[in-house]
N, C-alpha and C positions, 0 to 999 in steps of 0.2 A: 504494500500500500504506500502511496506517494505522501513523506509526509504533509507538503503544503496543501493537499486537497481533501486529508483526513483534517488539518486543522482546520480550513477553512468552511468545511463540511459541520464541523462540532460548531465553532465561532456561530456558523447562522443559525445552526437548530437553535444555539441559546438565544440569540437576539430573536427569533421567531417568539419563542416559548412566552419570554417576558418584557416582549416593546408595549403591550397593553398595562403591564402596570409598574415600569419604570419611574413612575413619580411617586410609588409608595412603596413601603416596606423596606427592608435595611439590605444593603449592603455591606458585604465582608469581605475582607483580606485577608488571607492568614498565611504565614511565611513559618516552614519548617527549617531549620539546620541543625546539624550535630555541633558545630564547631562551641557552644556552651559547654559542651563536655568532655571537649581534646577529642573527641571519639571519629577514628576514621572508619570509613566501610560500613556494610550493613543500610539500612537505611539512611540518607546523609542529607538528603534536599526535599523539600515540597513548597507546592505554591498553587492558593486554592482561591476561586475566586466564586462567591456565592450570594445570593439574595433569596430573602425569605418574607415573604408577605405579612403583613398586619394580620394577628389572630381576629377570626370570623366568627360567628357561631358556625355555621356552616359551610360547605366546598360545594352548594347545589350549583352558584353562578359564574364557577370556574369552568374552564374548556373540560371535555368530556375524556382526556386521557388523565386529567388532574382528580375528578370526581370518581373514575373507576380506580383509580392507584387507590382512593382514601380508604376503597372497602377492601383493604388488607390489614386493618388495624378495628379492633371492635368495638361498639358503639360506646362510646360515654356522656350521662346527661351532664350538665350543668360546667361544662368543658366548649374549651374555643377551640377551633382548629385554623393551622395555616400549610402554606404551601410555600414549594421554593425551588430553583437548581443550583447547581454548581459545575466547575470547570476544575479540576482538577489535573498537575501536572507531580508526580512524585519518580526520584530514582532509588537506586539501590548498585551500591560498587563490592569491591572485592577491599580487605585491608591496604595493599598496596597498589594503587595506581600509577606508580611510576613502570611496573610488571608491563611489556607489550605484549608477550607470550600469553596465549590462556593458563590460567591458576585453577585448575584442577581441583585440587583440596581447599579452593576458597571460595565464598558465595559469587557466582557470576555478576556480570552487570547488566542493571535491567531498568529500562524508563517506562513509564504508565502514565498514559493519555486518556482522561475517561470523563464524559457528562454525564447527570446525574439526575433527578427530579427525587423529591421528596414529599410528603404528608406529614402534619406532627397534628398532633392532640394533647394540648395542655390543659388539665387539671390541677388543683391546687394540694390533692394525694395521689393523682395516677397521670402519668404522661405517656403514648407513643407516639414513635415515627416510624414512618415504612422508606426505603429508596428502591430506587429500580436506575440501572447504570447500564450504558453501554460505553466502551473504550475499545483502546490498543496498545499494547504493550510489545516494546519492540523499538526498531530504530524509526519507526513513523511516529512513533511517542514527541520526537526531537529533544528528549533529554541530555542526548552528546552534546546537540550545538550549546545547549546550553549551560552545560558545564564548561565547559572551551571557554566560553564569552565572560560566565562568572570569573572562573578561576585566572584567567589571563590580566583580570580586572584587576584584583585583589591580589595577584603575585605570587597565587598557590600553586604547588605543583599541576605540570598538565597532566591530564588523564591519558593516558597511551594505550588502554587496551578493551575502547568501546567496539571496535569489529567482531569483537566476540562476545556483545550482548547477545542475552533470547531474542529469537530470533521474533517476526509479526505474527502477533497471531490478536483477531478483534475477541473480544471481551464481555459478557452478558451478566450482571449480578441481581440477584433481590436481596435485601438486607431488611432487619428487623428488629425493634428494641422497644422494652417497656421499664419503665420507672414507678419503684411504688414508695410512697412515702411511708416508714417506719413509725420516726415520733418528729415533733418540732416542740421546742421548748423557746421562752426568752430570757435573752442573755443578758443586756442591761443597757442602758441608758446614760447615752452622756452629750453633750455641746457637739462637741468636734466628731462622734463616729455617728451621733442617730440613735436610735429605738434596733439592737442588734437582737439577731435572733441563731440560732443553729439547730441544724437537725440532719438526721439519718436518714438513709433511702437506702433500697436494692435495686441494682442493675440487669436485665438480661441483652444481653445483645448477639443476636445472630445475622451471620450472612452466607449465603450460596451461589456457586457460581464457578465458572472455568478460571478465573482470575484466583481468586481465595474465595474457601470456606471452612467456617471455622464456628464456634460457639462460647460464650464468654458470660460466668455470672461473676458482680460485684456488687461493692459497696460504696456511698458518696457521701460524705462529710462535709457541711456545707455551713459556712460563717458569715454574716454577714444583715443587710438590710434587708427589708419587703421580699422575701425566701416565698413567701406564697405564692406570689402573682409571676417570679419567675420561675416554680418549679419544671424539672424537665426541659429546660435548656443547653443544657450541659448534656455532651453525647462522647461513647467511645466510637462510634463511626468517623472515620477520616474526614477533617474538612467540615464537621458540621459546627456552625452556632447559630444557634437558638436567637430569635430578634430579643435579644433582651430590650434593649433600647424601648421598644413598644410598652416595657412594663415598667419604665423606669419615669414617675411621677416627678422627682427631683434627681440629685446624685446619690445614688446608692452605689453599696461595695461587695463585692463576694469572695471570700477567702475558700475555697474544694482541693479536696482532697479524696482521688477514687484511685480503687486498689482493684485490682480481676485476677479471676483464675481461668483459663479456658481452655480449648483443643481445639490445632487444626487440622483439617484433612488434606488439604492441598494448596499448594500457593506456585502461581507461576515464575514465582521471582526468582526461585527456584529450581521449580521443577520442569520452567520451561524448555522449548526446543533449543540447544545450540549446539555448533559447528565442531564440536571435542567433545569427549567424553569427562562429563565431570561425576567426580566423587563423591558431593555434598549431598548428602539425604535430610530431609524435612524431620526437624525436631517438633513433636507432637505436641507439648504441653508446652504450654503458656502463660506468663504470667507477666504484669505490668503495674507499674504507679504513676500517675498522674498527680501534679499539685499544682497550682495556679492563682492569680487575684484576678477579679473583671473590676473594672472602674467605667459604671454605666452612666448612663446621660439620655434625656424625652431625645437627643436627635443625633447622639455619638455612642461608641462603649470602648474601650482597650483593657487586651487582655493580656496576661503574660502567663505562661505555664512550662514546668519541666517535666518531663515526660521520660519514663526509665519503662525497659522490656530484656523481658530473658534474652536468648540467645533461642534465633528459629534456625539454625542447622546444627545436627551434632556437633561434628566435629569441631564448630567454632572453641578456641579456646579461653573467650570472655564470657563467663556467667552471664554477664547484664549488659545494656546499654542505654543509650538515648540521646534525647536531640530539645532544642526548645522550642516555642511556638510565640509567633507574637500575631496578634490579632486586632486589626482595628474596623469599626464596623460604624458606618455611617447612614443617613436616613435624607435621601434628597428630598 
């Protein structure tokens, strides 16, 4: 596949999707790197571009592939629902990329090109969202040029051995996830932070698909201001934020903290096709920590979050990793 015509192909579905309500609902940035964490290889870059509608009562007045995606998530009275996509570009290298040689015993390199549409349902004790995705992963992804252009920028090493990424192959996911609120308690009062509250929740989130599939239950620890009106915001799905902004009356603050345990069955970032025979087999279990603050606003929000994950091939010889996440999300 040609990359400038898979790009140009994804660019207009989105601009078709959401030119009708480009003057409402929030947009999002959100900019992945490892370099927070000295950490080379493994997952290293993202860059995710998204928007999400003002919560509705209902998805009856939306276009008819938005209204049918909703009915994969089940009814809840006294709940808003919204809708959204996103543009997602993420890679994955090998520890050393100065290596031009394929690296065998190391995780290959691989770029992933995917849009996205989504449904959520927030409630003030139950939230879901659904996504349905299509992409490409492979060198029509264009995550080489884009490592080239970064790293030549910034005076890091060049990459020398993207000819031996996975090879094209397009992409199909359904994804899935519910939030249940445990307890919320309040936590105290002052001038300078607001009427603070904290509370517990569990997480389930699955997804299916030739790209990754995988399943993942946790837990969310969440600090901060008006914790009810934002519930279910906060997602382990790649790339998603929740319009906080929409629930944000003045400046409120969120301190989270979510933990998972899961199993994958497959991941192409891995497992994909490429040109030598490599020796990296898919590590099954799973496991991750996310910590973060949101700093929201009625027509901004910025977020910042560290994000740590086991090791997805055996062989790797780091226990752990990660990368950080900075997010800024505005409201035309």
């Amino acid at each position: 596949m040609n990359y400038q015509v898979s790009k140009r192909f994804i660019s207009a579905y989105l601009l078709l999707l959401i030119s009708p309500w480009v003057n409402a609902g929030q947009w999002h940035l959100q900019v992945d790197n490892d370099f927070v964490f000295s950490d080379d290889g493994n997952y290293t870059n993202g860059l995710m571009l998204g928007w999400e509608s003002v919560p509705i009562q209902n998805l009856d007045n939306t276009a008819p592939p938005i209204r049918w995606q909703s009915l994969f998530s089940f009814k809840q009275n006294d709940a808003e629902q919204a809708w959204g996509v996103k543009l997602t570009q993420q890679m994955w290298t090998p520890g050393e990329i100065e290596i031009e040689r394929p690296q065998p015993y190391d995780r290959p390199y691989a770029g992933y090109l995917v849009i996205e549409s989504h449904t959520a349902t927030y409630g003030e004790t139950w939230a879901q969202k659904n996504w349905l995705s299509l992409g490409v992963i492979g060198p029509a992804s264009g995550t080489e040029q884009l490592q080239e252009v970064v790293h030549k920028i910034t005076g890091s090493s060049p990459p020398q051995g993207w000819q031996h990424q996975i090879e094209n192959q397009l992409t199909l996911q359904l994804a899935y996830e519910v939030d249940a609120l445990i307890l919320r308690r309040e936590a105290f009062s002052s001038t300078l932070f607001g009427d603070s509250q904290w509370e517990l929740s569990g997480f389930s989130h699955s997804q299916a698909g030739n790209f990754r599939s995988e399943t993942d239950l946790g837990l969310t620890f969440r600090w901060g201001t008006n914790l009810s009106d934002s519930f279910g915001r906060l997602s382990l799905h790649t790339g998603q934020f929740g319009n906080i902004s929409a629930t944000a009356k003045s400046s409120n603050w969120i301190f989270f903290t979510r933990a998972y345990l899961g199993y994958r069955f497959n991941d192409q970032t891995i497992d994909g096709s490429l040109s030598y025979d490599s020796h990296v087999e898919l590590e099954n279990n799973q496991a991750g920590v996310n910590t973060g603050i949101i700093w929201a606003h009625p027509s901004w929000s910025l977020a910042w979050s560290f994000n740590t994950y086991t090791k997805e091939y055996q062989s790797d010889t780091d226990e752990w990793h990660g990368y950080g996440s900075l997010i800024f999300s505005w409201q035309l």
